[in-house]
C-alpha distance (Angstrom), angle and dihedral (degrees) to the residues before:
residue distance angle dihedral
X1 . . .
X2 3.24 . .
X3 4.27 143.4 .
X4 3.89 111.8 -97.7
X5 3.72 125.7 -151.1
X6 3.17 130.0 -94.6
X7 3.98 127.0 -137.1
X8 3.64 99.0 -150.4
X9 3.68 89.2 -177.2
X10 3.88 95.9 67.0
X11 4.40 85.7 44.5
X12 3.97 84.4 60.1
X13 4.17 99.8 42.8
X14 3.85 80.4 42.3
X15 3.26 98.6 56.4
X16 3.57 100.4 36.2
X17 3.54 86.7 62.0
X18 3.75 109.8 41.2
X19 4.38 80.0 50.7
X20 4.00 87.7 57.2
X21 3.93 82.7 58.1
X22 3.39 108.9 93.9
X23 3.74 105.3 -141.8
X24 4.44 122.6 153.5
X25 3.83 106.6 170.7
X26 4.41 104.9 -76.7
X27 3.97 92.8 32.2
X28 4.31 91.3 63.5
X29 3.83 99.0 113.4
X30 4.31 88.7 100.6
X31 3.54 99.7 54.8
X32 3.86 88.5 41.4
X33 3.71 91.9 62.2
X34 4.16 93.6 43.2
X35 3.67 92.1 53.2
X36 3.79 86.8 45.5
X37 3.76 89.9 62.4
X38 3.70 86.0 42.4
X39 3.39 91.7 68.1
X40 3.62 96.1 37.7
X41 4.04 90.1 58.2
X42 3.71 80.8 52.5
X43 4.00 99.5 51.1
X44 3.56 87.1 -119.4
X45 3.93 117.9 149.1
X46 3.89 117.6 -143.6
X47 3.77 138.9 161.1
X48 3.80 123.0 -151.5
X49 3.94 124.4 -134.5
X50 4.10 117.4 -128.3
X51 3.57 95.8 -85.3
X52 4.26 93.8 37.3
X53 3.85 107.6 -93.2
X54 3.67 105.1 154.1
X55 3.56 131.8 -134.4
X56 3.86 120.4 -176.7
X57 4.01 120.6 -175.5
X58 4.17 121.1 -161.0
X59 3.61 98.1 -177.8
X60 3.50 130.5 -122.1
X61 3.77 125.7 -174.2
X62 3.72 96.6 -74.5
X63 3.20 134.9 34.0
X64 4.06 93.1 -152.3
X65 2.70 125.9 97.2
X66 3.60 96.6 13.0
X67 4.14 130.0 -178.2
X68 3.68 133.6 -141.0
X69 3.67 146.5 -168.3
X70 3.35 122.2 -151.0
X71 4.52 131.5 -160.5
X72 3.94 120.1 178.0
X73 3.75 116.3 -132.4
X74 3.50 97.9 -162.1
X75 3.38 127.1 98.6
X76 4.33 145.4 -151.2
X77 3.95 108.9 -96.0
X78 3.33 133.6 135.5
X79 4.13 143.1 -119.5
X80 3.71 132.7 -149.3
X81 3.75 125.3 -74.4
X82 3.27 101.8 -178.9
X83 3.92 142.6 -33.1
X84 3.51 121.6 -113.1
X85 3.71 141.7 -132.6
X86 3.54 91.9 -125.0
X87 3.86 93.8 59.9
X88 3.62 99.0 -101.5
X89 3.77 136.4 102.0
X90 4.02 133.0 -122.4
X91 3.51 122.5 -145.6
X92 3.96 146.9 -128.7
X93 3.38 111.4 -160.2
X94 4.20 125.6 -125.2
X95 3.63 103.8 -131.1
X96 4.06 129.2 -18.6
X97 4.10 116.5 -45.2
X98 3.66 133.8 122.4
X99 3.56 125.6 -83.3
X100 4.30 80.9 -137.3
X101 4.25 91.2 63.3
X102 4.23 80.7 51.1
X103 3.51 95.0 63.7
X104 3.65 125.4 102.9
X105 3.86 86.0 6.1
X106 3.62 124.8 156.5
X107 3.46 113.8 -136.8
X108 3.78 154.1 169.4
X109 3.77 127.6 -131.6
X110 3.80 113.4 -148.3
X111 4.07 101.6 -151.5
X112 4.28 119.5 -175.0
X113 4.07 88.1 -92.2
X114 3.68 108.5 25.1
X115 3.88 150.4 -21.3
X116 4.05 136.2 -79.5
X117 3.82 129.4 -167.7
X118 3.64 120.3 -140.3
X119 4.02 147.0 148.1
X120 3.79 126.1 -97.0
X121 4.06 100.2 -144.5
X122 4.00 134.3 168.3
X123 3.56 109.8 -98.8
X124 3.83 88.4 -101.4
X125 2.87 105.9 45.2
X126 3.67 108.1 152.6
X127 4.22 116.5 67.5
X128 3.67 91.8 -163.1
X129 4.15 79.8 61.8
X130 3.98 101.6 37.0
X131 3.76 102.1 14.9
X132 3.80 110.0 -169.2
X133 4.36 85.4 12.9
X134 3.24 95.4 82.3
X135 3.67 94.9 61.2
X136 3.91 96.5 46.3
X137 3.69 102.3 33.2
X138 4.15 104.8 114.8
X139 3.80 128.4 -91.3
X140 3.50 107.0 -124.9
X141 4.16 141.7 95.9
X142 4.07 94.0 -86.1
X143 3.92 81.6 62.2
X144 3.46 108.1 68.1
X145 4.15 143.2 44.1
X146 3.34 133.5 -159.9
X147 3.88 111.4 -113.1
X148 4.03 107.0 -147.8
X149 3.76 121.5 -149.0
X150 3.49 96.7 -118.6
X151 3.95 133.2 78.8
X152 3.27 102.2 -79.5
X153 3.91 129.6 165.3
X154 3.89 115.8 149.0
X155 4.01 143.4 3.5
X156 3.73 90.6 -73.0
X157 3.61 101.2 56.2
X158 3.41 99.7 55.1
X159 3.41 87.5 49.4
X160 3.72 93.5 56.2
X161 3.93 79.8 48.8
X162 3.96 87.2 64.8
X163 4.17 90.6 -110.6
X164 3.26 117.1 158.0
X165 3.56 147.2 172.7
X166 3.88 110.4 -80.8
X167 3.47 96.4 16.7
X168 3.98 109.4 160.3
X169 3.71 121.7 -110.4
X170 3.31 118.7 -159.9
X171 4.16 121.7 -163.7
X172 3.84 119.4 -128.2
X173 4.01 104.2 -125.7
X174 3.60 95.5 -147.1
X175 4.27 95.7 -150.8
X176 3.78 129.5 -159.6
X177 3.46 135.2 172.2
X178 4.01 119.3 -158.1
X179 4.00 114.8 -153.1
X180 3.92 81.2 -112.4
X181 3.62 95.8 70.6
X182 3.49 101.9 -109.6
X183 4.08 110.8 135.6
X184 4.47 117.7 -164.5
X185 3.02 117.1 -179.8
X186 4.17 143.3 137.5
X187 3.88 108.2 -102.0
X188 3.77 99.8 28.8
X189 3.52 82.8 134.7
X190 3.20 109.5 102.8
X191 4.20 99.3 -16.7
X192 3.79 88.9 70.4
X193 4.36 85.5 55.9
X194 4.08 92.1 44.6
X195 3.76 84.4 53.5
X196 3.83 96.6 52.6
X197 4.10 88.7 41.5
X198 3.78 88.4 53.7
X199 4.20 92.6 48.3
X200 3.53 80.4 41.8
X201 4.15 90.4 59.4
X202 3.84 89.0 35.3
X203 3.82 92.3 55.6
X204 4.55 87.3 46.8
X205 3.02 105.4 41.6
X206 4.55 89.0 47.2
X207 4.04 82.2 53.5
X208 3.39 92.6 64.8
X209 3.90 79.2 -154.3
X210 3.67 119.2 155.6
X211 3.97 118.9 -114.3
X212 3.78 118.3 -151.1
X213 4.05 97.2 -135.5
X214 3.66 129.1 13.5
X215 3.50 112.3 -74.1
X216 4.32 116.5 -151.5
X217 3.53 118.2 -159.2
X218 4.35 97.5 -162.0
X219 4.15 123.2 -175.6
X220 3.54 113.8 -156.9
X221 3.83 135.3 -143.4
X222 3.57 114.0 -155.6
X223 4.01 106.7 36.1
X224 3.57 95.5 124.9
X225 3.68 96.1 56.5
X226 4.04 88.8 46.1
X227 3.87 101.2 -100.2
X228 3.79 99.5 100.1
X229 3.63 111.9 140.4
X230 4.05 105.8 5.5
X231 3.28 101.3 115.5
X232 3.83 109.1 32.7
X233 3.81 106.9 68.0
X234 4.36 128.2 86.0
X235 3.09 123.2 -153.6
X236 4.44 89.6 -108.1
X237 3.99 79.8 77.2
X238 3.60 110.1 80.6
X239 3.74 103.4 172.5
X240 4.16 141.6 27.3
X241 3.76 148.1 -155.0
X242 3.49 121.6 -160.4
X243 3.94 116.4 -164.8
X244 3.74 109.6 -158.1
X245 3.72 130.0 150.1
X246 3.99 120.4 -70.9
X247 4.43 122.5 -144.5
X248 3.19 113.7 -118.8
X249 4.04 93.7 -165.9
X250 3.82 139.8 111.9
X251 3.42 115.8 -53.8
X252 3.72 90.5 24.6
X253 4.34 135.0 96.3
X254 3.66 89.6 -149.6
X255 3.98 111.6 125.9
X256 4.15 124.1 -167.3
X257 3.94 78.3 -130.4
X258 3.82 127.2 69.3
X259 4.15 130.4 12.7
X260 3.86 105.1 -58.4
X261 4.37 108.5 -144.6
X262 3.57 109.5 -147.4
X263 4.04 109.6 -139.6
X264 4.09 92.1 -178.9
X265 3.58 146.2 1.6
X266 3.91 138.1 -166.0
X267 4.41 79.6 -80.9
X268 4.17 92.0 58.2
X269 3.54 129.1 -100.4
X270 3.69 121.7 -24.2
X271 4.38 128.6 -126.4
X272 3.88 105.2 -41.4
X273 3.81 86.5 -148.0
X274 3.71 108.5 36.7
X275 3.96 87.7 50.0
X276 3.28 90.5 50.2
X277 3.83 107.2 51.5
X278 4.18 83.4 44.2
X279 3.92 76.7 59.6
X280 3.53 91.1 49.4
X281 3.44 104.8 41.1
X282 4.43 89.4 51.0
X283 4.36 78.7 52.0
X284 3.94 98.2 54.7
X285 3.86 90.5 34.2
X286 3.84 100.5 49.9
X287 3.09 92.6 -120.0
X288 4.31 120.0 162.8
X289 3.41 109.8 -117.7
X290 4.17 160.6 148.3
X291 3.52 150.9 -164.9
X292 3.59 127.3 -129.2
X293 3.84 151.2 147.1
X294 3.61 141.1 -118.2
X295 4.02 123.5 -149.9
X296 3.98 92.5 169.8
X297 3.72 103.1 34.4
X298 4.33 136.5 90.7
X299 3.57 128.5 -179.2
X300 3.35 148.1 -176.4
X301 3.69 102.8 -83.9
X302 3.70 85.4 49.4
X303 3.95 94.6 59.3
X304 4.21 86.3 48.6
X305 3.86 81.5 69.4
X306 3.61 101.7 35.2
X307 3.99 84.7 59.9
X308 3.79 88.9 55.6
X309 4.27 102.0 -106.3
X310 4.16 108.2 148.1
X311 3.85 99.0 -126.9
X312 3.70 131.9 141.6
X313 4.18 100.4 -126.3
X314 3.45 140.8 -152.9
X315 4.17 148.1 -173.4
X316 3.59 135.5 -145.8
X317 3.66 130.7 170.0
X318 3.86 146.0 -178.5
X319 4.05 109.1 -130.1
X320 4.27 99.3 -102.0
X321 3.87 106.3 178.2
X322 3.51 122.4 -144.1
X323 3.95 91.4 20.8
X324 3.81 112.6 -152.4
X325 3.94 96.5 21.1
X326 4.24 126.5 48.1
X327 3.87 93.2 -16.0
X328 3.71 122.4 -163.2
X329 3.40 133.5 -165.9
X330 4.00 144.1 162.1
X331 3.45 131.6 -103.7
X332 3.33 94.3 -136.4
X333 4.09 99.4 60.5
X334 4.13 84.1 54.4
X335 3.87 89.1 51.8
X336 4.59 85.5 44.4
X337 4.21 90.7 45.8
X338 4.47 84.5 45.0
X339 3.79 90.6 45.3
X340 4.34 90.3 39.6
X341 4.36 83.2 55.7
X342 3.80 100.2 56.5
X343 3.29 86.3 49.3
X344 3.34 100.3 57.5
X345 3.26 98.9 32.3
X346 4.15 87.1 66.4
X347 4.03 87.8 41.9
X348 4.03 97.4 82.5
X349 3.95 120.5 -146.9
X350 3.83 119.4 -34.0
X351 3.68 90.7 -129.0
X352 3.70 125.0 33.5
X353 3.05 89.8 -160.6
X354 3.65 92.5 76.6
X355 3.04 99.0 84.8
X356 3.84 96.8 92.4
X357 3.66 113.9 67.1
X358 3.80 85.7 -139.7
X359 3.77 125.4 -5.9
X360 4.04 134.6 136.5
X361 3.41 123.8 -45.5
X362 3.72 93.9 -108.0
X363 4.12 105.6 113.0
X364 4.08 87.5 28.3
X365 3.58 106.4 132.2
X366 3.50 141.9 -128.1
X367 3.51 130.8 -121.6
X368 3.60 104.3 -168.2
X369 4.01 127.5 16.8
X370 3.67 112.9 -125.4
X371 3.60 103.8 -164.0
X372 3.80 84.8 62.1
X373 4.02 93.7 62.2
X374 4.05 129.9 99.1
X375 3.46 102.6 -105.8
X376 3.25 90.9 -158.3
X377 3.98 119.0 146.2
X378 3.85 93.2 -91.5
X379 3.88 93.8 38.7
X380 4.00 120.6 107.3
X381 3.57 112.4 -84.1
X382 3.80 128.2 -95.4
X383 3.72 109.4 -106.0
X384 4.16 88.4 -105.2
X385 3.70 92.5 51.9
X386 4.27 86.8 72.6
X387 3.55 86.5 62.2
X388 3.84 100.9 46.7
């Protein structure tokens, strides 16, 4: 086993790309199709579910138990609520962000037969208008319209504009790159993850190493809205790593440098053994990294569960300030989550005794080794001690 290299310079043009995509959970089918040909360029085969959930397969020597990784390429956004007698639009937002990160937005408004650009703005948003009401008017969705590009005074207008209800709205993600590494942009979250799968893939598949099981890269459609992966997995794959963005912030041990290893989320605590050896495998490979845990977060791996599949699951993360708003991140913890992959891609299941869907419990492992504990009066209790 060994740690691949990483060509950061395909991560960047990746990314740059799959962010000029515009792609809020429901409007997905675009970036579907360009990681498609991603994979393609890569000699990668894949199959798509209904709605366009990839799953991508370079084969190892077995096909069971097999591992995955999964990155969602859909993003937050918004649709239509209603249109307005005064010309303009409110919103209901795709997914969980703050009406604050909407403001001053540009944006573009997908209608049934074409597109429109336009402004998402407080409802005062002028001070020579409101004066001290724009800095005290509320933070929240009933607070702000979307201003299209387009003349545009009443109900009927926009109609004649081809507006409707639930229209899509997709965000511009504004990207820039400094020649220090750091990357904001909108939509880090998860495009800045497919990129470092996909570098990830670039860097196996150049190896020519060979895996032990089948490993399955899989982008996801409907993270955002808290499907993710439930309807991508067999039952041949017996565990998963999600790679989702990490918060650096107070109260948290994420960094914008390094792999971040999630411990927890919102759903509890994720596998004790496939967290660890990711753990492991960053220690005896050098590479930078942290644990943390996440009280107001889900993921992908998490929604595999959720929609009953028997896996053992796991979360990594590059650091992405400001997570749902003007996200930032560093090169450098795309190039550590790339590097983290092809490592675990070569590793092979934690457990071989996964296998089996269900079998005896010989091969079930342990998690912590009993004879090494102080058995001391206020130690745990030997197994035999339940019983008595």
């Amino acid at each position: 086993m060994r740690k691949l290299p990483i060509d950061n310079d395909y991560i960047q043009k990746t990314l740059l790309e799959l962010l000029a995509i515009p792609s809020p959970v429901g409007l997905t089918d675009e970036v579907v199709h360009y990681t498609g040909n991603k994979l393609k360029e890569l000699g990668i085969p894949f199959e798509l579910t209904r709605r366009g959930a990839i799953r991508a397969t370079l084969k190892g020597e077995t096909d069971r138990p097999a591992c995955a990784v999964v990155a969602h390429l859909d993003t937050l956004g918004a649709n239509v609520r209603a249109l307005k007698a005064n010309g303009r639009l409110s919103l209901l937002p795709i997914g969980t962000w703050s009406s604050r990160f909407a403001e001053g937005a540009r944006v573009t408004l997908f209608t049934d037969h074409g597109a429109l650009r336009g402004t998402i703005l407080p409802l005062m948003a002028s001070g020579h208008a409101f004066n001290e009401g724009v800095d005290t008017q509320p933070v929240s969705w009933d607070h702000i319209e979307l201003r299209i590009d387009a003349f545009s005074e009443s109900v009927e207008d926009l109609t004649q504009l081809g507006v409707n209800v639930g229209d899509f709205v997709a965000v511009d993600p504004q990207p820039e790159i400094t020649p220090s590494g750091y990357i904001s942009s909108r939509h880090l979250d998860d495009k800045a993850g497919v990129a470092a799968l996909l570098a990830a893939c670039k860097a196996l598949k150049e190896s020519r190493i060979s895996l032990p099981v089948h490993f399955h890269p899989m982008f996801t459609v409907t993270e955002e809205v808290g499907f993710g992966a439930s309807a991508i997995l067999d039952e041949r794959i017996s565990e998963m790593v999600g790679i989702d963005i990490a918060i650096p912030a107070s109260g948290q041990n994420s960094r914008e440098r390094g792999v971040t290893v999630a411990i927890a989320d919102s759903s509890g605590p994720f596998d004790y053994h496939l967290t660890r050896k990711l753990i492991n495998l960053c220690k005896a490979h050098q590479i930078d990294h942290q644990r943390d845990v996440f009280p107001y977060y889900f993921s992908d791996s998490a929604a595999a569960l959720r929609a009953g599949f028997d896996i053992r699951h796991a979360l990594i993360g590059f650091g992405a300030d400001a997570s749902h708003g003007w996200e930032r991140t560093h090169l450098s913890s795309l190039t550590s989550v790339a590097e983290l992959l092809t490592l675990y891609a070569q590793n092979g299941p934690v457990i071989t005794r996964d296998q089996h869907a269900i079998g005896p419990i010989e091969g079930f492992p342990h998690q912590v080794d009993i004879d090494q504990l102080d058995h001391s009066p206020t130690s745990l209790p030997r197994p035999k001690e339940f019983l008595e």
